[in-house]
N, C-alpha and C positions, 0 to 999 in steps of 0.2 A: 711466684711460680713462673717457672721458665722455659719457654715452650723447647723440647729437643734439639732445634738447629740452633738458634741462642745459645745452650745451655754448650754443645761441641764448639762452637766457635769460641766464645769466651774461656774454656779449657784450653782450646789449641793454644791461643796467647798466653795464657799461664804457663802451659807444659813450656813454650821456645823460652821462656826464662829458667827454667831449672837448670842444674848442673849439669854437664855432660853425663851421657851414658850410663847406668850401672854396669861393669864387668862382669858381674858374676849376680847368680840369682840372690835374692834375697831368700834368708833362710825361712822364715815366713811362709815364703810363697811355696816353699817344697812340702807344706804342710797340706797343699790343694789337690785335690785331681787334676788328672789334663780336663774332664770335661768345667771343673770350677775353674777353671783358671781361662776355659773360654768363657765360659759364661760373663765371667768377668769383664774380658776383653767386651765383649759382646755391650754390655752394660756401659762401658766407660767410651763406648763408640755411640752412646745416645740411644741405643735402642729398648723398647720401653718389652715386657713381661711378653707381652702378646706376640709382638715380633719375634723374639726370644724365641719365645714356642713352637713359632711358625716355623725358623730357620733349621731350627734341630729336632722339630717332628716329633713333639711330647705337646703334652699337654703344658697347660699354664700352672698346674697345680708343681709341676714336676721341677719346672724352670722357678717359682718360690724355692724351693727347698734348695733348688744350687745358685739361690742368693743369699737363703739365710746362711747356708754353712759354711761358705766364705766368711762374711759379715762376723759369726762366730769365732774360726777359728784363728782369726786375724787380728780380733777384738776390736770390729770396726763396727760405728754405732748404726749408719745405716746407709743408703745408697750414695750418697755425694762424698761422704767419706771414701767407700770402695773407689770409686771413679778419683777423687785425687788419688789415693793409695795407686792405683793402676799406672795415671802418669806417675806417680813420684819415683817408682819402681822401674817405671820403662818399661812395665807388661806393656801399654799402647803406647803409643807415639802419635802426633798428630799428623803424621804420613799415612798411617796404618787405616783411616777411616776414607 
C-alpha cells in the first residue's frame, strides 16, 4: 500500500513516458457523465472517497456509486486500473494535479 503522494508521484513519471497527447476523446469515455468523468479525474489526482465527497458535497455513499459506474462501464477491474486508464487517456495529466 501506497500512501496518496507516493502513489501521484510515481504516476506522474509513468504518465511523462506515454505517447503524446490523445487528439480526440476516446470512445470509451463518451460512455461517462461529465460528473464520472470528474470523479475520475478526481480519483487519478490521488484523492481518496472522503475527499471526494468533501469536494462535491455528497455523501461518501454517492461518490462509491460514481466510482463503480465508471469501473463498470469501462470494464475497468478497480481503482488503480481507472487512475492509469485516466493518464493513458490524457483524462489527467501530471500538470493537472
Amino acid at each position: 500500500m501506497l500512501s496518496p503522494a507516493v502513489t501521484r508521484q510515481l504516476l506522474d513519471q509513468v504518465a511523462r513516458r506515454l505517447p503524446a497527447a490523445v487528439t480526440q476523446t476516446p470512445e470509451a469515455l463518451t460512455q461517462l457523465t461529465e460528473r464520472e468523468r470528474e470523479v475520475l479525474r478526481m480519483l487519478a489526482a490521488g484523492l481518496t472517497n472522503a475527499e471526494i465527497a468533501h469536494a462535491l458535497v455528497v455523501s461518501e455513499a454517492t461518490v462509491k456509486s460514481h466510482v463503480s459506474n465508471p469501473l463498470g462501464k469501462l470494464g475497468l477491474r478497480d481503482r488503480v486500473q481507472a487512475v492509469i486508464y485516466a493518464y493513458e487517456t490524457r483524462l489527467i495529466a501530471p500538470a493537472d494535479h
